[in-house]
C-alpha positions, 0 to 999 in steps of 0.5 A: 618909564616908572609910571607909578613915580611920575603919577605920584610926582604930579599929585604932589605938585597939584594944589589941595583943591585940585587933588581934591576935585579929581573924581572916584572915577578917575581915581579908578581909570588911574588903579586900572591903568596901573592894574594893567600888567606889563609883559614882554615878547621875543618874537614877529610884529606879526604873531598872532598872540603879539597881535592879540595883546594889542587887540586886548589893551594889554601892555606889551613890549615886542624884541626881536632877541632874547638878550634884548628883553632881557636887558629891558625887563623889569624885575618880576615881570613876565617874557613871552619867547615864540617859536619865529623859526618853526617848525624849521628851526629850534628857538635858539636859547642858552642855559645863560640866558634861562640863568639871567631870567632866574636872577631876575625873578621873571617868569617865562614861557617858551616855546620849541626851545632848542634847550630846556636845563634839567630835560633831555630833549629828543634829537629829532621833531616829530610832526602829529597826524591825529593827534589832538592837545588834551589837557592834563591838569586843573591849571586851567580851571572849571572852564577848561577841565581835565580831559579837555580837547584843544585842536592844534593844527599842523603840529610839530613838537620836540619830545621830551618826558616830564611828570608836570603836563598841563597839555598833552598831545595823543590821539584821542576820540571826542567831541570836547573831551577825550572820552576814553581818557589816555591810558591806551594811547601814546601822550607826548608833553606839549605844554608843561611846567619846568619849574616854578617860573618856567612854561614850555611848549614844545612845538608852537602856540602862539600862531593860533590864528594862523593855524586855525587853533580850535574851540576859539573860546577855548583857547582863548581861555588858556592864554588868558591862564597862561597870562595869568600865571605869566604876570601875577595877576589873577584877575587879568582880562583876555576877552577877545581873541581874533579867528580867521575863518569866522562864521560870516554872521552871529547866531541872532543877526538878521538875514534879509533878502539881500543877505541871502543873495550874497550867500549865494554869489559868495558860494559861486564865487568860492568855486573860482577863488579855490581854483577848483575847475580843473585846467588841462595844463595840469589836468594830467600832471597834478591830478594824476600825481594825487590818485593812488594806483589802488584807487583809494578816495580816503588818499586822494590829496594834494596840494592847493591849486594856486593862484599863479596856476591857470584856471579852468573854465568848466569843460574839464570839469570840476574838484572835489573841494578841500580834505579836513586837515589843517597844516601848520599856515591854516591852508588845507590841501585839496581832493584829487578825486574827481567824480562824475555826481559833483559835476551835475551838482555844481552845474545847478550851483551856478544855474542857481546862483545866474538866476537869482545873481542876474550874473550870466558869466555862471551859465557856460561854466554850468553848460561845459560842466554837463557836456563834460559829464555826458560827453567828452569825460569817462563817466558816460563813456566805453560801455555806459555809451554802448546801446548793447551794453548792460551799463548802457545810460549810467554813470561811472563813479569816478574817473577812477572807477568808471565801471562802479555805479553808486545809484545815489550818486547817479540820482545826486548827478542827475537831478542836479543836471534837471535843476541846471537845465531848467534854470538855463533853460536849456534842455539839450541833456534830457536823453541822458538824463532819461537814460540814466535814469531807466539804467537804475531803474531796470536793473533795481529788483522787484521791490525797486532797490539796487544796494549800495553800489553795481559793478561793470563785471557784475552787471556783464557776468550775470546780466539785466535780467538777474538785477531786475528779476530778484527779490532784494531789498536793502534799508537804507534810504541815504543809498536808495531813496533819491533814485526813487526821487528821480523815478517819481519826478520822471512819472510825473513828466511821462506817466511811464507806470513802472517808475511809480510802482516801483517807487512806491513799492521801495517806499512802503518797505521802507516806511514799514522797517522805520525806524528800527530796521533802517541801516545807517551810515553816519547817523540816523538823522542822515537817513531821515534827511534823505527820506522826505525827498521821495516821500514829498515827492510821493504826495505830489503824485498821490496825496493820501492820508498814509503817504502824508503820515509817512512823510510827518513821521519822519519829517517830526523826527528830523525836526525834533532835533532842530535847535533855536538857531536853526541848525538840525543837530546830528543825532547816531540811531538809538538802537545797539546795533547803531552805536556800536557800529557809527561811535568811535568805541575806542582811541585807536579807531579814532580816525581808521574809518567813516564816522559821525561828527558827534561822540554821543547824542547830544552833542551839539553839532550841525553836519552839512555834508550828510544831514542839514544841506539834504534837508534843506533840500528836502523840506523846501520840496516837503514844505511846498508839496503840503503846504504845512506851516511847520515845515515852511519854518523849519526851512526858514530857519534852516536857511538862515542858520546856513547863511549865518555860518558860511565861511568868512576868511579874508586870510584863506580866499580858497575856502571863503564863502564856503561850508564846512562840514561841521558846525558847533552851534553852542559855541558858534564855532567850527568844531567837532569830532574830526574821527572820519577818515575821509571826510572829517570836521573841516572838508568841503565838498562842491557836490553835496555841500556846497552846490544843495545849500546855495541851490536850495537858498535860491529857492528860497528866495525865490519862494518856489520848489524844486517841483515847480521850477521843472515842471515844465521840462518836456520829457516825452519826446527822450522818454519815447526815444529811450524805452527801448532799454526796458525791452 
C-alpha cells in the first residue's frame, strides 16, 4: 500500500472546512507516521533484531527468503538478511541476488553470507574463545568511539580481509575499551562495508538477546546506526532494546521488607533451578568426565545439568555454580569441581533462606549438606579423620585435592557450618567444627599465620611442631584473616587463651603493615573487605580505642569507594608493586591468569565474588559490634544495591535468581573486564557469592549479626573433648 497516496486522496475529498479543522497535532502524527521508515527482514519470527523492531514501533516487513523480499521491496529501501542457520550453515545468497538488490538502489545488511562479490571468503569458520568486538571506525559516533569493546558471546565468523572495518574481533584487554589499542593481536573483520550500500557481518548479530550480547545500551547503539544507515534516515529512533537476564530491579526502586524476603527464596531457589545439588546417578559419569587428571580448577567445565537429569537432594553435595563464558544460545556451562567450603557455605544459604522464608523444605537439604562434608565425603576423611595424623581435623581442598589445606576456605566452611547449625538449631557438628578449627590453629606460627595453603606431604615430612614453632608471617588478609574470625569467635564461646593471643597477635602485624606492605590478589578492596571480620570480632571480645581505630581505618577506606547506589566499586592497590602484578599489562595476558574485574582505578565496577558479598558480610558484624551509624548505612545501602541486581532470567532458569560476579553500576548492566582465567565477569558461585549475600540479607531483615545468632552455641563440652590435639 502507498500510504502517502491514499493520504493524499483522502485530503482531497475532504470539504475546505474539515481540511481546515484538522490540528497541527494531527498534522504532526500524520509526518511521523509517514517519518516512519520501512524495512524489510529475511529471517525467524523469532529473531531477536526482528522482535526489537517491533517492540520500537518501527515498520517492519519479515520473509522467510531472499527472493521474496526482493520481489516486494520498495525501491531505495532497506533489507535485513539474518544468519537463520548459524553457526551450522552459511546464508545461502547469489551474486544474482546481490545484483537484484544494486538495480533496486536497496541497501543491505547480511550476515554470515556464504558469498560476498569482490571478497575471498575462508573456507572453514573459526569459533572465537577470548576474542571481544572493538570498534574500528567513527561510523558509530561519539557515543560508541574507536576502540570501543562490544561482547559477542559465543562467536563463530567466517574469515575474510577487508581495509573497511567498522567492528573487529581480537583479543583485547579492557574494560570498555581496548586499552593497548590492535596492533599486537590478530584482528578478524566482523562487521564491515562492502560497498556503498552493502554491510556484512560475518558471523551473527541479530540474536543479541539470545547471545547475551553486552554493554546492552551499546549495542543498542549500533543498531540504531546500523538502521540509520540501513533507511536513510538520520534521525530514526531505537530506544529500547530487550535484554535477558536484567537486574531484577533499577537502580532507584524501593527495596522493602517483602522485596528482601523474595531475594532470599529467589537465591534458594536458584540452587534447585540450576540442578546443582549432585545426583548419584551421574555423580560418577558427568563429574568425573569434566575434572582433568592434572587437577587443574581453571578447566573444570562441562555442560549444564538438565532438567531431564535427576536431582540431587544434598547428600551428595553440591556444584560450584556457572564458568563465565557464554556460548552462542545464552546458557553458560557448569564447574565440575566440587570443593569442600562451598558445602558449609551453602548449607548457611538454606539455613538462612528456612528461617526467614518460614519454608522447612530447606533445612534437610542444609543438614545432608554438612553430614557430607564431615562424614560420608573425602574432605574430612583418610588422615583428616586419623586422631595419629598431623592432618587430623582439617578439610581437604576439593575432592580432587583432598591433601591441600587452604585456611580460608577451611575458615569460609566452618563459619558456614556455625551459621547453619544455629539457624537449625542443631548442634550435632560441633567437634568438627571445634576440630578443624584447633588443626588451623596448631599448625599457624608464632605470630598466628599459615600462608596461603599446607599440603599433606608437608605437614607429614616436617610434622606440627615445625608449623607451630616457626617465626612466619604472610600479609594477606584475603588468606589469613577469617581464621582469626574463627579463633576469636571460639574464644568467645570457651575462653581457650591461645585463640585470642594468637588472633590478635596476627591482627596487629597485620594492622601495622596497612596498607602499603599487604599482598593482594585481586585488588586492595578485596583485602579490606576480608579485613574488618576479625578486627569487629576483636572489638566484641576487647573493646579498646586501638582496636576500634584499626577497625575505622579500614572500614573508612572500604567505604571511600561506596558509590550512591550503594554498590562498593573495586579498587587494585595504589602501590607499583600492585599494578604490575593484578592489571592485565598487555593484550596477550588478557585471559592467561587471575585478574581483577577493572582495567584501571575507576572503573566503575562492583565484584561480588571477592569484595562486595564479604563486606557485606563484614559490615553487618562491624556495624552491630559498635554500633556506628555509618556503618548501619553503608550496610543498608549494600543490601539493597545487591537485591536490586540479582539476576532475573526468565529465558535462563538456571541462572535466575543468582549473582554474577560482576556489576557495572553506571550503566546498570553486567559488564567488565572478563581477563580472569577462571573466574571471570559472568561466573557464580554457590560458596562465596551466592550463599554470603542471601545469609547476610537475612540478617538484615532480621536486624541482627552473625555474633549474636550464635551466641548461644554450647561449645565447651567439644572444646573439652577436643584439646587433646594441642598436647
Amino acid at each position: 500500500m502507498n500510504i502517502r497516496r491514499n493520504i493524499s486522496t483522502t485530503m482531497r475529498h475532504l470539504s475546505s472546512a474539515m481540511r481546515s479543522a484538522i490540528t497541527l497535532t494531527a498534522l504532526a502524527c500524520t509526518l511521523s507516521v509517514l517519518a516512519t521508515p520501512r524495512v524489510s527482514l529475511v529471517g525467524s519470527a523469532d529473531n531477536d533484531l526482528y522482535r526489537t523492531l517491533l517492540l520500537n514501533d518501527i515498520e517492519v516487513a519479515r520473509y522467510e527468503a531472499i527472493d521474496e523480499a526482493i520481489a516486494s521491496l520498495p525501491k531505495g529501501s532497506g533489507l535485513i538478511v539474518t544468519a537463520s542457520e548459524y553457526p551450522g550453515s552459511r546464508t545461502s545468497v547469489t551474486e544474482k541476488q546481490y545484483s537484484d538488490l544494486s538495480r533496486l538502489g536497496a541497501r543491505l545488511y547480511i550476515e554470515y553470507p556464504s558469498v560476498i562479490p569482490g571478497y575471498a571468503l575462508g573456507t572453514d569458520n573459526v569459533e572465537g574463545k577470548l576474542e571481544r568486538g572493538v570498534v574500528t571506525s567513527r561510523f558509530f559516533g561519539k557515543d560508541l568511539p574507536e576502540m570501543s569493546i562490544l561482547g559477542i558471546n559465543g562467536c563463530t565468523y567466517i574469515p575474510v580481509e577487508t581495509r573497511s572495518m567498522l567492528i573487529a574481533f581480537a583479543k583485547v584487554a579492557g574494560f570498555d575499551t581496548a586499552q593497548f589499542g590492535l596492533a599486537d593481536t590478530e584482528v578478524h573483520p566482523i562487521l564491515f562495508l562492502a560497498d556503498n550500500n552493502r554491510m556484512v557481518a560475518t558471523t551473527r548479530l541479530s540474536q543479541f538477546k539470545q547471545g547475551r550480547f553486552g554493554p546492552v545500551d551499546s549495542w543498542r547503539i549500533v543498531w540504531q546506526d546500523l538502521l540509520r544507515w540501513l533507511t536513510r534516515d538520520k534521525k530514526l529512533s531505537f530506544n529500547t532494546i530487550d535484554a535477558d537476564p536484567r537486574p531484577s530491579l533499577k537502580a532507584d526502586d524501593i527495596v522493602d521488607d517483602a522485596t528482601r524476603v523474595s531475594a532470599i527464596r529467589r537465591g534458594a531457589e536458584w540452587l534447585t533451578k540450576a540442578n546443582l545439588f549432585i545426583h548419584p546417578s551421574w555423580e560418577v559419569t558427568e563429574i568425573s568426565k569434566y575434572q582433568p587428571k592434572n587437577g587443574d580448577p581453571n578447566l573444570f567445565f562441562g555442560p549444564a545439568i538438565t532438567s531431564d537429569m535427576l536431582q540431587g537432594d544434598g547428600s551428595r553435595g553440591v556444584m560450584e555454580g556457572h564458568g563465565s563464558t557464554i556460548l552462542a544460545d545464552g546458557s553458560q556451562l557448569y564447574r565440575y569441581f566440587i570443593r569442600a567450603d562451598v558445602q558449609g557455605e551453602t548449607a548457611m544459604l538454606l539455613a538462612a533462606a528456612s528461617d526467614i522464608t518460614g519454608d522447612r523444605s530447606y533445612t534437610p537439604a542444609a543438614e545432608r549438606l554438612l553430614d557430607y562434608l564431615f562424614y560420608t565425603s573425602c574432605f574430612r576423611a583418610d588422615t583428616r579423620n586419623n586422631p595419629d595424623s598431623c592432618s587430623y581435623g582439617m578439610l581437604g581442598w576439593a575432592n580432587t585435592h583432598p591433601g591441600t589445606f587452604f585456611n580460608d576456605d577451611n575458615a569460609r566452611c566452618i563459619l558456614g557450618a556455625i551459621g547453619a547449625s544455629s539457624m537449625m538449631d542443631n548442634q550435632r557438628w560441633n567437634r568438627h567444627i571445634v576440630e578443624n578449627i584447633l588443626a588451623n590453629l596448631r599448625t599457624s606460627s608464632r605470630q598466628g599465620y599459615l600462608g596461603a595453603a599446607i599440603e599433606q606431604r608437608d605437614l607429614e615430612k616436617n610434622g606440627i611442631r615445625y608449623y607451630s614453632d616457626r617465626d612466619f608471617v604472610h600479609l594477606h588478609p584475603h588468606f589469613e584473616s577469617w581464621m582469626w574470625a574463627c579463633y576469636l569467635w571460639l574464644y568467645d564461646k570457651t575462653g581457650y587463651q591461645p585463640l585470642l593471643d594468637k588472633a590478635r597477635e596476627g591482627i596487629r602485624i597485620m594492622m601495622d603493615a596497612y596498607p602499603d606492605r599487604w599482598l593482594t590478589q585481586n585488588g586492595m578492596q578485596q583485602q579490606r573487605a576480608r579485613m574488618v571480620l576479625p578486627l569487629a570480632w576483636l572489638v566484641r571480645i576487647e573493646d579498646t580505642p586501638q582496636h576500634r581505630q584499626w577497625l575505622d581505618d579500614v572500614v573508612g577506606a572500604l567505604l571511600e569507594n561506596q558509590v550512591a547506589c550503594g554498590a562498593i566499586r573495586d579498587e587494585i592497590g595504589s602501590t607499583e608493586q600492585d599494578k604490575n602484578k593484578l592489571l592485565v599489562t598487555s593484550n596477550d595476558a588478557y585471559g592467561k591468569n587471575e585478574a581483577p574485574l577493572i582495567a584501571v582505578n575507576g572503573d566503575p565496577v562492583a565484584d561480588m565474588l571477592y569484595t562486595c558479598n564479604f563486606s557485606f558480610f563484614s559490615l553487618n558484624e562491624a556495624a552491630h559490634a559498635t554500633g556506628n551509624p555509618r556503618y548501619a548505612k553503608a550496610v543498608k545501602d549494600l543490601a539493597d544495591f545487591l537485591v536490586r541486581i540479582q539476576v532475573d532470567s526468565p529465558a535462563h532458569p538456571d541462572i535466575d535468581g543468582s549473582w554474577f560476579r560482576a556489576f557495572d553500576y553506571n550503566r546498570w548492566d553486567y559488564w567488565a573486564s572478563n581477563a580472569d582465567n577462571g573466574w571471570g565477569a559472568w561466573c557464580t558461585l554457590t560458596g562465596w557469592i551466592q550463599s554470603w549475600i542471601v545469609s547476610t540479607e537475612a540478617m538484615v531483615h532480621k536486624n541482627h549479626s552473625y555474633w549474636d545468632m550464635t551466641k548461644n552455641m554450647d561449645m565447651k563440652e567439644a572444646m573439652d573433648s577436643s584439646l587433646w590435639m594441642m598436647d
